[in-house]
KETIRO-673587 format. One record per atom (N, C-alpha, C, O): residue number from 1; residue in one letter; x, z, y. Coordinates in nm, 2 decimals, always signed. Each point is the difference from the previous one (the first is absolute). Layout:
KETIRO-673587
{NUM 'A' {X Z Y}}
...
END
This chain:
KETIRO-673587
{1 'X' {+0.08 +0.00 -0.12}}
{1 'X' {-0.08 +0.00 +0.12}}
{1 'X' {+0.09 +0.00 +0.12}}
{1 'X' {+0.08 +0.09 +0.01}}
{2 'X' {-0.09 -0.18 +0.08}}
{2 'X' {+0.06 -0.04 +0.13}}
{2 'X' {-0.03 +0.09 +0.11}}
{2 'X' {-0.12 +0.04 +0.01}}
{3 'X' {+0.19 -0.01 +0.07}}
{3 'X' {-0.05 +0.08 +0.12}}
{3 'X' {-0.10 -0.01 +0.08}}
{3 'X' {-0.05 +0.09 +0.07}}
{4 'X' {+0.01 -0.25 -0.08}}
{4 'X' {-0.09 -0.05 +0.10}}
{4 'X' {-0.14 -0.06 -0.11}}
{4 'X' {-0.09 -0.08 +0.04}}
{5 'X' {+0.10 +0.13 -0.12}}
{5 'X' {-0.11 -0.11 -0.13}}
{5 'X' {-0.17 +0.08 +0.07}}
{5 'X' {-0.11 -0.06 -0.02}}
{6 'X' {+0.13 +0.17 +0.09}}
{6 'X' {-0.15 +0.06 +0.06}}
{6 'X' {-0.05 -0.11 +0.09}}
{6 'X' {-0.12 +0.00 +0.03}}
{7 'X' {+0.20 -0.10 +0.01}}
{7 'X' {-0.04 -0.14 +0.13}}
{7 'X' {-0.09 -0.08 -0.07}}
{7 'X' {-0.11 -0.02 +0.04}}
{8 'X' {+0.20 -0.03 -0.18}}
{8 'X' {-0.10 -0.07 -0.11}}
{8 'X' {-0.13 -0.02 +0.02}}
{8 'X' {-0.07 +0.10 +0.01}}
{9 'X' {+0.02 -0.19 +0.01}}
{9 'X' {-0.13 -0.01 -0.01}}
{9 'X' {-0.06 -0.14 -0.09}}
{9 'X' {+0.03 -0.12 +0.01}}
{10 'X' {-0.13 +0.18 -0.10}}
{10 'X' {-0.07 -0.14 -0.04}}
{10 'X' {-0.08 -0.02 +0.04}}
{10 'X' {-0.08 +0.08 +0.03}}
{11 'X' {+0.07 -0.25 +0.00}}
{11 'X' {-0.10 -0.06 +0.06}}
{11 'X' {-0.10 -0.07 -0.11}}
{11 'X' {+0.04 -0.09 -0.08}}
{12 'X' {-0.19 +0.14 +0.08}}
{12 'X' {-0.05 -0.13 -0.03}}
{12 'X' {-0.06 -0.12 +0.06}}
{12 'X' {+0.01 -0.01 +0.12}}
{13 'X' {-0.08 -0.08 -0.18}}
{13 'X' {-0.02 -0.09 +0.05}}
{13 'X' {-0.18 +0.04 +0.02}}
{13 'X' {-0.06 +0.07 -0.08}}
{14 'X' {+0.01 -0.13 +0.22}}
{14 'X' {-0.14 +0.02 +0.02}}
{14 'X' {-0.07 -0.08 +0.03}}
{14 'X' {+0.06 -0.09 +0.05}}
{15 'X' {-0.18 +0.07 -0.07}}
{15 'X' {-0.11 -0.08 -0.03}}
{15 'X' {+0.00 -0.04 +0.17}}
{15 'X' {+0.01 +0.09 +0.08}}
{16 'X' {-0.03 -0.22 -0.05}}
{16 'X' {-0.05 -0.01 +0.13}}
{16 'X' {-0.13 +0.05 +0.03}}
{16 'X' {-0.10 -0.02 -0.07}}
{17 'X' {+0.12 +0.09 +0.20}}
{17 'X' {-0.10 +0.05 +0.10}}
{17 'X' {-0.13 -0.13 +0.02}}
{17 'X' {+0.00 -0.11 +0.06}}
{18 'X' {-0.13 +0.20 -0.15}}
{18 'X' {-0.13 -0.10 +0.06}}
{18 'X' {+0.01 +0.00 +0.17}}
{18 'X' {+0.03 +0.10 +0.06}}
{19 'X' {-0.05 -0.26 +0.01}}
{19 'X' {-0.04 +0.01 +0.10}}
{19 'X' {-0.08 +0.10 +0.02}}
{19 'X' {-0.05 +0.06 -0.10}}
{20 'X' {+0.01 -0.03 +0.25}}
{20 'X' {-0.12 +0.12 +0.05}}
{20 'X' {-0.12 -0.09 +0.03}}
{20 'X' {-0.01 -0.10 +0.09}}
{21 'X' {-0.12 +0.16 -0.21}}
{21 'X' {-0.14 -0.08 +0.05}}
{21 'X' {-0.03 -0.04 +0.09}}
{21 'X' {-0.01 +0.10 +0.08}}
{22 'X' {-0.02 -0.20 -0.04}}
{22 'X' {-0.04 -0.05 +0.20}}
{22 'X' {-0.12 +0.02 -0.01}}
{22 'X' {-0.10 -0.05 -0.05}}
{23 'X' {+0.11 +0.14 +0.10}}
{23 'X' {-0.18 +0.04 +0.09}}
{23 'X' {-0.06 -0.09 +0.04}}
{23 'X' {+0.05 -0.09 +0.07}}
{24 'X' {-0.16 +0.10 -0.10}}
{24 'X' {-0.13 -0.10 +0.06}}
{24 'X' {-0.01 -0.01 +0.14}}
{24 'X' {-0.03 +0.11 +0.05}}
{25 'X' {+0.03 -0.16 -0.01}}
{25 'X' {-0.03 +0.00 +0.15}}
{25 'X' {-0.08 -0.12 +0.08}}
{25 'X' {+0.06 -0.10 +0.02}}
{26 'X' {-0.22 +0.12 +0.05}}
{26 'X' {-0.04 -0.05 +0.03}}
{26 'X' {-0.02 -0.01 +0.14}}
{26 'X' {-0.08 +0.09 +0.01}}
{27 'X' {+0.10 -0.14 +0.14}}
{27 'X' {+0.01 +0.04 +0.10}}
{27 'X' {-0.09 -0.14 +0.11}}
{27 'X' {-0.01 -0.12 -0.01}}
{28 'X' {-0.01 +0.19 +0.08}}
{28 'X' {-0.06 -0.10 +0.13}}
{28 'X' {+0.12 +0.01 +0.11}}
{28 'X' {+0.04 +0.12 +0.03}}
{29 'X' {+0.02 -0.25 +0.04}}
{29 'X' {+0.10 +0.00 +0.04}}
{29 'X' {-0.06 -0.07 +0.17}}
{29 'X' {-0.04 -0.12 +0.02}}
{30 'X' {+0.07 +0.26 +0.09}}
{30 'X' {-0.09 -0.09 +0.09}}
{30 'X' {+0.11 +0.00 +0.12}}
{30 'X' {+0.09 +0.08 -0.05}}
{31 'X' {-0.04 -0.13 +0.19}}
{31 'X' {+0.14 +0.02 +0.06}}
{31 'X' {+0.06 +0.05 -0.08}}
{31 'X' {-0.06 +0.10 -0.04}}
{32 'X' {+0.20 -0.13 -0.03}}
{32 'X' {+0.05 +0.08 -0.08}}
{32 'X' {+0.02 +0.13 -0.07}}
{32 'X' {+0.09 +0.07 -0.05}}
{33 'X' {-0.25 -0.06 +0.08}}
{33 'X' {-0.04 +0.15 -0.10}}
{33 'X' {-0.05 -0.01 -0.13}}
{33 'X' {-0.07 -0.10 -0.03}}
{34 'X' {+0.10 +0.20 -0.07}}
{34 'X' {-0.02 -0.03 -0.11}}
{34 'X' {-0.15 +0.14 -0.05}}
{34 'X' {+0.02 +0.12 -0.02}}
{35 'X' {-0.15 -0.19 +0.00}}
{35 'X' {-0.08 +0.13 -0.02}}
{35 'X' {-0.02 +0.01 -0.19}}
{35 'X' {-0.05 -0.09 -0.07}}
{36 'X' {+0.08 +0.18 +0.04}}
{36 'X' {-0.07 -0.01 -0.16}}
{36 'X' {-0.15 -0.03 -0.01}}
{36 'X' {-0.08 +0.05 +0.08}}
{37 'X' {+0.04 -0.16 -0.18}}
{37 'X' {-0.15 -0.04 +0.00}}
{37 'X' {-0.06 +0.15 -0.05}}
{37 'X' {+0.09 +0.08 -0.04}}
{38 'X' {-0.21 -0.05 +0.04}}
{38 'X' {-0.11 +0.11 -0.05}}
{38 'X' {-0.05 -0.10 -0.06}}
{38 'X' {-0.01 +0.02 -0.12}}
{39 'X' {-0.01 -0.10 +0.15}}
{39 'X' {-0.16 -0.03 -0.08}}
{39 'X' {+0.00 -0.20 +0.06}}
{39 'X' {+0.03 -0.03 +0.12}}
{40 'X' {-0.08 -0.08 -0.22}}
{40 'X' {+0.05 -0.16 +0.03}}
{40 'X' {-0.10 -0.04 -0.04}}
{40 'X' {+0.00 -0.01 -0.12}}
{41 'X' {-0.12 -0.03 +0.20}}
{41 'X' {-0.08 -0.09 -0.06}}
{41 'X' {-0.06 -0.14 +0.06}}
{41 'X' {+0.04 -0.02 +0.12}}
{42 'X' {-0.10 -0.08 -0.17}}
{42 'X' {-0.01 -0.12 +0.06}}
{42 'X' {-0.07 +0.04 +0.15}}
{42 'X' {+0.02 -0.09 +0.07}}
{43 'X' {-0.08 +0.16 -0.02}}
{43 'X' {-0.04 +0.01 +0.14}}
{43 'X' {+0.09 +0.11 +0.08}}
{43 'X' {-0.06 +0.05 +0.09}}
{44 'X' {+0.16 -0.01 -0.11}}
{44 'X' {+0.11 +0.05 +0.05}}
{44 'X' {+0.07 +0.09 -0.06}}
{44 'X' {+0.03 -0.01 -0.12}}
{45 'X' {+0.02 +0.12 +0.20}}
{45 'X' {+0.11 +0.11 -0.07}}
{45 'X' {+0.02 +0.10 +0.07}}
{45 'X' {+0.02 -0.03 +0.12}}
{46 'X' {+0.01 +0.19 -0.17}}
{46 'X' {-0.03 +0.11 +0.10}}
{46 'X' {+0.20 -0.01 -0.07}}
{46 'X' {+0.03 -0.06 -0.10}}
{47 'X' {+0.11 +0.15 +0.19}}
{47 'X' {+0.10 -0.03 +0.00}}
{47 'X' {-0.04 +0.18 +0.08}}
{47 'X' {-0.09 +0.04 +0.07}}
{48 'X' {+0.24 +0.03 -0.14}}
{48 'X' {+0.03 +0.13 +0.03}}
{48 'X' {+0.10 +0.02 +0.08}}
{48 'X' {+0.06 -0.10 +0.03}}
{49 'X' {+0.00 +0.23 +0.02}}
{49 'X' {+0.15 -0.08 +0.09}}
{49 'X' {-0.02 -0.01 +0.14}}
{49 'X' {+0.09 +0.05 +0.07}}
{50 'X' {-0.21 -0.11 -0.02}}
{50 'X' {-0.05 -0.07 +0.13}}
{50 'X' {+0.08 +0.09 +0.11}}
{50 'X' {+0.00 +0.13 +0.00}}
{51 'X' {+0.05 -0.21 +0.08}}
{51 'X' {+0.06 +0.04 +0.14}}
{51 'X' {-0.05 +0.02 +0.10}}
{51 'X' {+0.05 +0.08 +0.08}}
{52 'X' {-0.16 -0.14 -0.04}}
{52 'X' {-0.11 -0.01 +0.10}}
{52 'X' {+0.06 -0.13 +0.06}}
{52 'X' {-0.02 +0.01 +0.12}}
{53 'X' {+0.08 -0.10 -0.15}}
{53 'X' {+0.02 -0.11 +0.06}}
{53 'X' {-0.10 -0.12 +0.03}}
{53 'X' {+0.00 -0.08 +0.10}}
{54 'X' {-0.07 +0.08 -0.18}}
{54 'X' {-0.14 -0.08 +0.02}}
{54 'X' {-0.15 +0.11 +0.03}}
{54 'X' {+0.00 +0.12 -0.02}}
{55 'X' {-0.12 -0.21 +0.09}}
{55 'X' {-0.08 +0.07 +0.03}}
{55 'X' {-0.11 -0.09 -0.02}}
{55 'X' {-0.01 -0.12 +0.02}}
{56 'X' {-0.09 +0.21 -0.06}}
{56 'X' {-0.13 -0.08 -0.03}}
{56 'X' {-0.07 -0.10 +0.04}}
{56 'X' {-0.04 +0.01 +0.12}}
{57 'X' {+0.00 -0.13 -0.17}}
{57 'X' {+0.01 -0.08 +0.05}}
{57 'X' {+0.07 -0.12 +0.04}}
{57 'X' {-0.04 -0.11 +0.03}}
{58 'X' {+0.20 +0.17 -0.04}}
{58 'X' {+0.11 -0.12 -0.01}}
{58 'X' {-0.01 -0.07 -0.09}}
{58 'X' {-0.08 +0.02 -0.08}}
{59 'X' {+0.16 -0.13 +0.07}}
{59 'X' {-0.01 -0.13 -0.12}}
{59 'X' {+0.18 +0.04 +0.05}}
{59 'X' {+0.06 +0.03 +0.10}}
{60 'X' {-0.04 -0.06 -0.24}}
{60 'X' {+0.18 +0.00 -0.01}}
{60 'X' {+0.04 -0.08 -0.13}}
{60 'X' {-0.08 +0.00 -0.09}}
{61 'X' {+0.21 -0.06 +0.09}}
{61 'X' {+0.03 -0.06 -0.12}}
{61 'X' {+0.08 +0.11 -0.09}}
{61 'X' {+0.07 +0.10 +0.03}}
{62 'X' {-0.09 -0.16 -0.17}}
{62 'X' {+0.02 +0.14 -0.11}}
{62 'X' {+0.04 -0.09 -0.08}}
{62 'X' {-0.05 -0.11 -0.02}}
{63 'X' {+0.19 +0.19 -0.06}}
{63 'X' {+0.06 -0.10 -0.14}}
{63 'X' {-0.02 +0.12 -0.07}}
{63 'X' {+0.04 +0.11 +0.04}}
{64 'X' {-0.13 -0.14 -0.19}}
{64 'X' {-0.03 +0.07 -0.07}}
{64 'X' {+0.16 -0.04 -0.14}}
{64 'X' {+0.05 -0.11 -0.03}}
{65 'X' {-0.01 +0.23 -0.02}}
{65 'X' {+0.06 +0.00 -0.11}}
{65 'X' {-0.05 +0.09 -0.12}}
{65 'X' {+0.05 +0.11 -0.01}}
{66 'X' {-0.14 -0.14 -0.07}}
{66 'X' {+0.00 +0.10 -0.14}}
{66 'X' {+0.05 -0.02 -0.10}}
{66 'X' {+0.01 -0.12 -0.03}}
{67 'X' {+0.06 +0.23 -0.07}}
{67 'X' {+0.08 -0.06 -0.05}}
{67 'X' {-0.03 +0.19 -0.09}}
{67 'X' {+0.05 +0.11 +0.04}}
{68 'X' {-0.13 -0.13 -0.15}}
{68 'X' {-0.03 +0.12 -0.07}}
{68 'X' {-0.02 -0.07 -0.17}}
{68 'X' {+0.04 -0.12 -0.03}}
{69 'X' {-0.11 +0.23 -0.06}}
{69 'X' {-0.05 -0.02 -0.07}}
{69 'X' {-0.12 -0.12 -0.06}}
{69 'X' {-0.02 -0.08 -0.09}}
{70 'X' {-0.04 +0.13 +0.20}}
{70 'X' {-0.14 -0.12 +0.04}}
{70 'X' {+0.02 -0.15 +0.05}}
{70 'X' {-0.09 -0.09 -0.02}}
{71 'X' {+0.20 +0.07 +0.07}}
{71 'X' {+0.07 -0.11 -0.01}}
{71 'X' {+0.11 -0.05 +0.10}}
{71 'X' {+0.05 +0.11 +0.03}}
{72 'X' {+0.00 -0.20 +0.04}}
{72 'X' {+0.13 +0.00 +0.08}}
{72 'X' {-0.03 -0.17 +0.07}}
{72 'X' {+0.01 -0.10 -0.06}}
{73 'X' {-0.03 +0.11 +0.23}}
{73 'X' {-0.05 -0.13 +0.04}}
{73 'X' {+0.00 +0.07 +0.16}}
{73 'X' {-0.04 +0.11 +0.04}}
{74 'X' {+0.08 -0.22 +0.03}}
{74 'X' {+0.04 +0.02 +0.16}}
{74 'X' {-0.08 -0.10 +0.08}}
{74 'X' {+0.00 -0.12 -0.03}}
{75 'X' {-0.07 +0.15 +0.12}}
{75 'X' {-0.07 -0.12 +0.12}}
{75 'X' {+0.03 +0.05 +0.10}}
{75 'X' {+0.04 +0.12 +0.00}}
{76 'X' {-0.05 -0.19 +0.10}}
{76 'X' {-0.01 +0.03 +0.15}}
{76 'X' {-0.20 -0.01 +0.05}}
{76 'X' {-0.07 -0.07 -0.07}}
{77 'X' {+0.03 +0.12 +0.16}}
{77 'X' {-0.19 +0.01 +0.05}}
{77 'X' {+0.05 +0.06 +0.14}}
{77 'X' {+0.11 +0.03 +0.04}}
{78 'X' {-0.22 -0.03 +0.03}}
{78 'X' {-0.03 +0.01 +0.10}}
{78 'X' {-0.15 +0.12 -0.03}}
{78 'X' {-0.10 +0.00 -0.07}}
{79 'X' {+0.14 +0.09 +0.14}}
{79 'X' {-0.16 +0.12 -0.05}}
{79 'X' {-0.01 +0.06 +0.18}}
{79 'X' {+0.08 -0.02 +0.10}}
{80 'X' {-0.22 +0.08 -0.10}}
{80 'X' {-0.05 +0.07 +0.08}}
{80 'X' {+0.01 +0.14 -0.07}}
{80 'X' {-0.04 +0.03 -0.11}}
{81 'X' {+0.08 +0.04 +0.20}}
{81 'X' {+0.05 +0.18 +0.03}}
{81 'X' {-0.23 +0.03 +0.00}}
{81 'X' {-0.08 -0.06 +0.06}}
{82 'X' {+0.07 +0.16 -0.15}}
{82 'X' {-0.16 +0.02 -0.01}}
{82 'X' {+0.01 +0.16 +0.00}}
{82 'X' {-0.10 +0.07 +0.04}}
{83 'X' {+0.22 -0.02 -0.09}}
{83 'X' {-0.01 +0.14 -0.02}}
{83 'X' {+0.15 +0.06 +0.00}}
{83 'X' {+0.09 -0.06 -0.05}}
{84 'X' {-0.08 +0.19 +0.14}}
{84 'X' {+0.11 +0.04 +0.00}}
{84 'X' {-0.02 +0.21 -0.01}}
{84 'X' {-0.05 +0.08 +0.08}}
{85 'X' {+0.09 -0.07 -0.16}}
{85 'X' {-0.05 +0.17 -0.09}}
{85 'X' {+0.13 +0.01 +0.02}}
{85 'X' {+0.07 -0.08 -0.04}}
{86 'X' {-0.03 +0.20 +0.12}}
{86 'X' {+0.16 +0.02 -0.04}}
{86 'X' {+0.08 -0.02 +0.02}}
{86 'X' {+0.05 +0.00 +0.11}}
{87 'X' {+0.04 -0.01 -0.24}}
{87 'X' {+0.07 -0.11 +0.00}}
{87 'X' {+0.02 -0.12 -0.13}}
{87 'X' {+0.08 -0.05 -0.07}}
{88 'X' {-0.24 +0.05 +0.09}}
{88 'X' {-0.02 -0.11 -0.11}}
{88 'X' {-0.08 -0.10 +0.10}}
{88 'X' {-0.06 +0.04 +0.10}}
{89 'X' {+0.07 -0.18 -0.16}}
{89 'X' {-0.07 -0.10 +0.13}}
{89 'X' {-0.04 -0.13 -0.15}}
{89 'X' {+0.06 -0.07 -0.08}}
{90 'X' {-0.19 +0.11 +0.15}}
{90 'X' {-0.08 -0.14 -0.10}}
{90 'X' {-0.05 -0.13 +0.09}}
{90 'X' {-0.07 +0.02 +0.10}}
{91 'X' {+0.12 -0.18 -0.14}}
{91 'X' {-0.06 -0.12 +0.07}}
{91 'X' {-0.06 -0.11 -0.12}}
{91 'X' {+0.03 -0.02 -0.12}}
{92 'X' {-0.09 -0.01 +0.17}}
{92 'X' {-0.06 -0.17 -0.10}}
{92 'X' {+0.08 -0.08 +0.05}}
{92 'X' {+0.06 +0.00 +0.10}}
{93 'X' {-0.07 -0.10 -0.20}}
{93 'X' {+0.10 -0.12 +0.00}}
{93 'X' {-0.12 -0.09 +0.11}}
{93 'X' {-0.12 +0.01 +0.00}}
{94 'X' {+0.21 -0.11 +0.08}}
{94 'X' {-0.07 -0.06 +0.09}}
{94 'X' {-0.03 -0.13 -0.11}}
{94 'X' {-0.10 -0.02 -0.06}}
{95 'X' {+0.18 -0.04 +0.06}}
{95 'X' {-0.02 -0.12 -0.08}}
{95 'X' {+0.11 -0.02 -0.11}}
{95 'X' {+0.12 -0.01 +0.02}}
{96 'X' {-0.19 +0.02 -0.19}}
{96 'X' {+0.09 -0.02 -0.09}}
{96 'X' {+0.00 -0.10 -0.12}}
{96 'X' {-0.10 -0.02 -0.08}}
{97 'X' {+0.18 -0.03 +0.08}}
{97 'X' {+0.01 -0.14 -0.07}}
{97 'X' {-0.08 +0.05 -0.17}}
{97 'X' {+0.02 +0.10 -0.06}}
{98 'X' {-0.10 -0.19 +0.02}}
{98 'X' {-0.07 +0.06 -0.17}}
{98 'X' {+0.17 +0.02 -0.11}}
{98 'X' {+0.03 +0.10 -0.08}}
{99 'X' {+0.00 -0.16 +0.09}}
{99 'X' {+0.14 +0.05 -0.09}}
{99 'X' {+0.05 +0.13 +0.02}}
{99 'X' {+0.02 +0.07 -0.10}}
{100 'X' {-0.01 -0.02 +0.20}}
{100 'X' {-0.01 +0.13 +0.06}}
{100 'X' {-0.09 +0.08 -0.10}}
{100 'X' {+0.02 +0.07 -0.09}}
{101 'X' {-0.16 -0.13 +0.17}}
{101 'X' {-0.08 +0.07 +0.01}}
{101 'X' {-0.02 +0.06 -0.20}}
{101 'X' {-0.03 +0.11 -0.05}}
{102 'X' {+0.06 -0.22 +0.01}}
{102 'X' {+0.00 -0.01 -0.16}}
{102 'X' {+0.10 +0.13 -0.07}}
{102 'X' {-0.04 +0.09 -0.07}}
{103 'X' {+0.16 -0.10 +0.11}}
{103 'X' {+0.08 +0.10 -0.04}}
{103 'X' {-0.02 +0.14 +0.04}}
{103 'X' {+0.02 +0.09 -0.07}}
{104 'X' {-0.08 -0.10 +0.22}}
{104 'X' {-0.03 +0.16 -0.02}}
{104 'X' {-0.12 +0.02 -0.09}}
{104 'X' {+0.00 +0.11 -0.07}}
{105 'X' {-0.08 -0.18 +0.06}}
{105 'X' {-0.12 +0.03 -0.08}}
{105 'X' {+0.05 +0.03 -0.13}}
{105 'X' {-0.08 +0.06 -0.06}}
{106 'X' {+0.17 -0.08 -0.01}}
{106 'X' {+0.05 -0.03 -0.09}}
{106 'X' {+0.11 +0.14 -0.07}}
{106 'X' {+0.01 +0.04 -0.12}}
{107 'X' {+0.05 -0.01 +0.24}}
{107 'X' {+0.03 +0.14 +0.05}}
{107 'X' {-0.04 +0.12 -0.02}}
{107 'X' {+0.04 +0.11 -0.06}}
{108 'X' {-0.15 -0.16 +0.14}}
{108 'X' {-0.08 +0.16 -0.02}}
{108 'X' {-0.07 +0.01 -0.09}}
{108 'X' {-0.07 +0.11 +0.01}}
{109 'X' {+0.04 -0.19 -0.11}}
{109 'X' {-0.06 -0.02 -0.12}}
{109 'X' {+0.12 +0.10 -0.13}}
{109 'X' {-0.02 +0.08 -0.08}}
{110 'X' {+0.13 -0.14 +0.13}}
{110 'X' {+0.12 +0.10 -0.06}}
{110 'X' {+0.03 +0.07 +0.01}}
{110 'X' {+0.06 +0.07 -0.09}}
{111 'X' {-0.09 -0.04 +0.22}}
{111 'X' {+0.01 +0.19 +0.07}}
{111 'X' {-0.15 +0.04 -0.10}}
{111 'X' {+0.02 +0.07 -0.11}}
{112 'X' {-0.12 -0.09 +0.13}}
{112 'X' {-0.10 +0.02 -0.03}}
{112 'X' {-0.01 +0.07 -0.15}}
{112 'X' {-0.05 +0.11 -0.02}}
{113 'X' {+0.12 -0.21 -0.10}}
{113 'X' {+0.04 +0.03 -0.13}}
{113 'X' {+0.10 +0.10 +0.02}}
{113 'X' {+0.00 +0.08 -0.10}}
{114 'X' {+0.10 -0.06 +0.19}}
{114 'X' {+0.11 +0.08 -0.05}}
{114 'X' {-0.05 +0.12 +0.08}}
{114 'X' {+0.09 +0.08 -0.02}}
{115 'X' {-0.20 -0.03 +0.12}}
{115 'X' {-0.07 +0.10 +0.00}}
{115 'X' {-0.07 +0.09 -0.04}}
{115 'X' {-0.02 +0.12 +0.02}}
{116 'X' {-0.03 -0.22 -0.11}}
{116 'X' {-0.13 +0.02 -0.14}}
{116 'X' {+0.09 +0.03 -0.08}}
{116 'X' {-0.03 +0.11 -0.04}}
{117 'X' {+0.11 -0.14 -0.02}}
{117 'X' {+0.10 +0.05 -0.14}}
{117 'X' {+0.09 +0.13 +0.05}}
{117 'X' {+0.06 +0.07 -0.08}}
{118 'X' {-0.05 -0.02 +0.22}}
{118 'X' {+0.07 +0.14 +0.00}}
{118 'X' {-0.11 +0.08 +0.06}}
{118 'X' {+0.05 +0.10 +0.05}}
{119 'X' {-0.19 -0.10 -0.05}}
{119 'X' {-0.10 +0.07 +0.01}}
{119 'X' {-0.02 +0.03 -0.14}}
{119 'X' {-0.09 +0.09 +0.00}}
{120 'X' {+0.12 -0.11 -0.11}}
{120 'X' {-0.09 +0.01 -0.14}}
{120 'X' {+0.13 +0.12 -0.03}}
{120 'X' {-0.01 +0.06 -0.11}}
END
């Protein structure tokens, strides 16, 4: 035994590190603010977060990003400000193309099933 053999160390070899799960993240994106959605349906969307930057009644442009369970799809709309609680702020979409209009429906049909299966 050598004077210094307590340094020794064995190494083994290790399994690579799972990436870290990417969070779902759905957001309404209005001046470079980012709101988490509440709630996405074909006649608009209530978004949490709210700064008080818009006011009832405004029409503003909004790039929607979702990107969850329920499914993952980005547009740009134009909505009217109808409700502001807080700092939560709900608008309808002013004018939205049926492809649009199709996926969210389509959406919340998925939200809808994956609601129903963690109530039971």
């Amino acid at each position: 035994m050598g004077l210094f053999d307590f340094l020794k160390v064995s190494v083994t070899d290790k399994k690579a590190a799972k990436p870290a799960a990417r969070m779902p993240v759905s957001v309404i994106q209005c001046d470079g603010k980012s709101y988490p959605i509440v709630s996405l349906t074909p006649k608009g969307f209530v978004a949490r977060g709210f700064d008080g930057s818009l006011v009832v009644g405004q029409n503003a442009k909004v790039s929607v990003r979702v990107d969850d369970a329920a499914g993952k799809f980005t547009f740009n709309a134009t909505v009217s400000v109808v409700e502001i609680k807080g700092d939560s702020v709900g608008a309808t979409w002013s004018i939205l193309p049926t492809e649009v209009d199709a996926v969210i429906r389509q959406y919340a049909q998925n939200r809808k099933k994956q609601d129903g299966k963690g109530a039971r």
